[in-house]
Structures are given as structure tokens and as C-alpha cells.
C-alpha positions in Angstrom: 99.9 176.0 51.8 97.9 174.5 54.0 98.5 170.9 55.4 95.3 168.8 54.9 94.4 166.0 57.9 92.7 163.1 56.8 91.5 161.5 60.3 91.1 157.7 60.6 88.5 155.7 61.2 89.6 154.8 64.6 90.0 158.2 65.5 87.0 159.7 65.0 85.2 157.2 66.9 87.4 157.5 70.0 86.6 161.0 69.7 83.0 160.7 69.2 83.0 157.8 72.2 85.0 160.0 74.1 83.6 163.4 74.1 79.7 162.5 73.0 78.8 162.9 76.8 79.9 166.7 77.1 78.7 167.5 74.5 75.4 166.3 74.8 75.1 168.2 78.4 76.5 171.4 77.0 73.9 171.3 74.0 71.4 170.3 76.5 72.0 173.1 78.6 71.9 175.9 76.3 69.1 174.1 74.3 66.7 172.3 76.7 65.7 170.0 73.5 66.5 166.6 73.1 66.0 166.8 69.2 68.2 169.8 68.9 70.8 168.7 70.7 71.2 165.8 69.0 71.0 167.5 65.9 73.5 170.3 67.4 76.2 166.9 68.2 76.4 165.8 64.9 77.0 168.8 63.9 79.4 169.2 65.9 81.4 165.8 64.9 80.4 166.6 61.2 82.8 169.8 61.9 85.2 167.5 63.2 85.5 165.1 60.7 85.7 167.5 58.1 87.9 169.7 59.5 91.6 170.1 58.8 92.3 171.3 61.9 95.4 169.6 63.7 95.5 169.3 67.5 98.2 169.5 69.9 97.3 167.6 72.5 93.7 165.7 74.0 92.8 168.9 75.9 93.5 171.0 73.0 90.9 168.8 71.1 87.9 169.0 73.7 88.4 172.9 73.6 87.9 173.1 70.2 85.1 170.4 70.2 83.5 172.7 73.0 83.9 176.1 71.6 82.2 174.7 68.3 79.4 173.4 70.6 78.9 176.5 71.5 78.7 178.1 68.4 76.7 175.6 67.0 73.9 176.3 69.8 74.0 179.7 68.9 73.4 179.4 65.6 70.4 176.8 66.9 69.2 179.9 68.8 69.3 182.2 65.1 66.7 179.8 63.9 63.3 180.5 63.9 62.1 176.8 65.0 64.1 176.9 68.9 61.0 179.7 69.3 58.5 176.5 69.6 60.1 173.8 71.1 59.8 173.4 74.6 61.9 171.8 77.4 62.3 167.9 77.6 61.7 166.4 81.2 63.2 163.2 80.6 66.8 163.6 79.4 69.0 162.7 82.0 69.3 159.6 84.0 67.7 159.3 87.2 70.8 159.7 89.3 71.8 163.3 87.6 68.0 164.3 88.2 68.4 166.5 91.5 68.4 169.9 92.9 71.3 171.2 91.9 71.2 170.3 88.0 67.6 171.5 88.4 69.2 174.9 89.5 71.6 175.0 87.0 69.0 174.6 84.6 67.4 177.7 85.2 70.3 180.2 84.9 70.6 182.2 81.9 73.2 180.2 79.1 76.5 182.6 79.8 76.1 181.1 83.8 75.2 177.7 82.6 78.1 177.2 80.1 81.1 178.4 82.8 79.5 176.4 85.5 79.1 173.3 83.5 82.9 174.0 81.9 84.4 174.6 85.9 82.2 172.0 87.6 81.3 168.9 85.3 84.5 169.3 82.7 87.1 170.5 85.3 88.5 173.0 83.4 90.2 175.8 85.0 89.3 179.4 84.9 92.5 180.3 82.0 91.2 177.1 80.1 87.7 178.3 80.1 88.7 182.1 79.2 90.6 180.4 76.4 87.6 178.5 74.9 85.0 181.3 75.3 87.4 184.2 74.3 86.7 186.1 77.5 89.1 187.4 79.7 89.7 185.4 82.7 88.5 187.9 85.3 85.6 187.7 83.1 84.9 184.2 83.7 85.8 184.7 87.6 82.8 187.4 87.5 80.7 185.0 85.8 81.2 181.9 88.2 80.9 184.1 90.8 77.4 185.9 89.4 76.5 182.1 88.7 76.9 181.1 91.9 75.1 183.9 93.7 72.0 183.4 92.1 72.4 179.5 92.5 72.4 180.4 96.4 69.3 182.5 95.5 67.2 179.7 93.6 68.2 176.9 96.3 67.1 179.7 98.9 63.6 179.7 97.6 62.9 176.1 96.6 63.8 175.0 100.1 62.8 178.6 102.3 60.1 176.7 105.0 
């Protein structure tokens, strides 16, 4: 039988406080779209608070939150609407506007995801292979792969 969760109030709103950023910049990534990201978050927390899922720990929780992130943009990218929307500009403050994020932007989603998951979210490479179900030489090929054609994009916007 299985045990149902009823979560709280309180807790659902820490959660949503808590994790809304990385969310919102692992949506963003894959989906470029301010609308379907948003959309794509409370989805996300809508799986969340219905879910009878327990958690072991805090880190177990954002693994979960970020694995259904990921699914959820792939099923964003099943639709036919992602086909017409195009990019938003003006998403991110200012201060996270630079080069690099710029870069990042313009790998392919399998680089952007285990950048953003090793770089932004801190995760090690085991953690990562855990929430992506790859193997973690996998996601050592990836980061490296992402980070050879980072080199390669900086290269060009800056050659003189």
C-alpha cells in the first residue's frame, strides 16, 4: 500500500521560495521563452504538490524537482507551439547578462543542462549522472564536449 504525503502549507512555499530560481534558469535554458518557462515552473511545483513522493533529504528534493524540470521541457519541446516562439532578450538581470551566459546559451540543451547542473547548482558529476540517468563517464564526456566548444565560441566572439 502505498503511503500518501499530504505536504503543508509551509512547506510548499519554502520549496517553491527555495528552488524557483533554478528552476527558472534550467527551463530558461532549454526553452529560451519567458512564457514557457513560466508555464514549465508551475508545472513543475504542480507535480510537487501533488505528488506523494517522500524525500530523504533537501538534496534529494532538488534532484527530483530538477529531473522533472527536465522532463517537463521536453515535453514543452513535443508541442507544436515551441516551433514559433522565439528567444527573449530580456530575462535575466543585468549583472548575469555577460559573455559567458551568452555562450552558454548557444550550446545545444544536453551541454547546457550538465554545465548549468556542475557550475550554477554545484552538483557533482555522480549527483548529476543520478538526476539525468547517464552514466557518470557520460556526463564527464559531456562537460568536457561542453567545454571545448565553449573555448570555441569565446574564440570567435573575441578572435581580433
Amino acid at each position: 500500500m502505498k503511503k500518501v504525503i499530504i505536504r503543508e502549507k509551509e512547506d510548499i512555499e519554502n520549496t517553491i521560495e527555495q528552488y524557483m530560481n533554478t528552476i527558472f534558469k534550467i527551463a530558461y535554458s532549454y526553452t529560451k521563452h519567458k512564457e514557457a518557462t513560466e508555464d514549465i515552473m508551475q508545472n513543475v511545483f504542480v507535480n510537487y504538490m501533488t505528488s506523494n513522493y517522500a524525500f530523504n533529504d533537501n538534496e534529494h528534493k532538488k534532484a527530483w524537482l530538477i529531473r522533472v524540470t527536465i522532463n517537463e521541457c521536453k515535453k514543452h519541446f513535443r508541442g507544436i507551439k515551441y516551433r514559433v516562439e522565439k528567444p527573449d532578450e530580456e530575462v535575466f538581470d543585468q549583472t548575469e547578462k555577460h559573455d559567458m551566459y551568452y555562450a552558454i546559451m548557444e550550446l545545444p540543451p544536453k551541454y547546457k543542462i550538465v554545465i548549468h547542473l556542475y557550475y550554477y547548482e554545484e552538483l557533482s558529476v555522480k549527483e548529476i549522472s543520478e538526476i539525468l540517468k547517464k552514466k557518470e563517464n557520460t556526463i564527464m564526456s559531456l562537460l568536457h564536449r561542453a567545454r571545448q566548444r565553449l573555448r570555441k565560441i569565446m574564440e570567435v566572439d573575441y578572435e581580433y
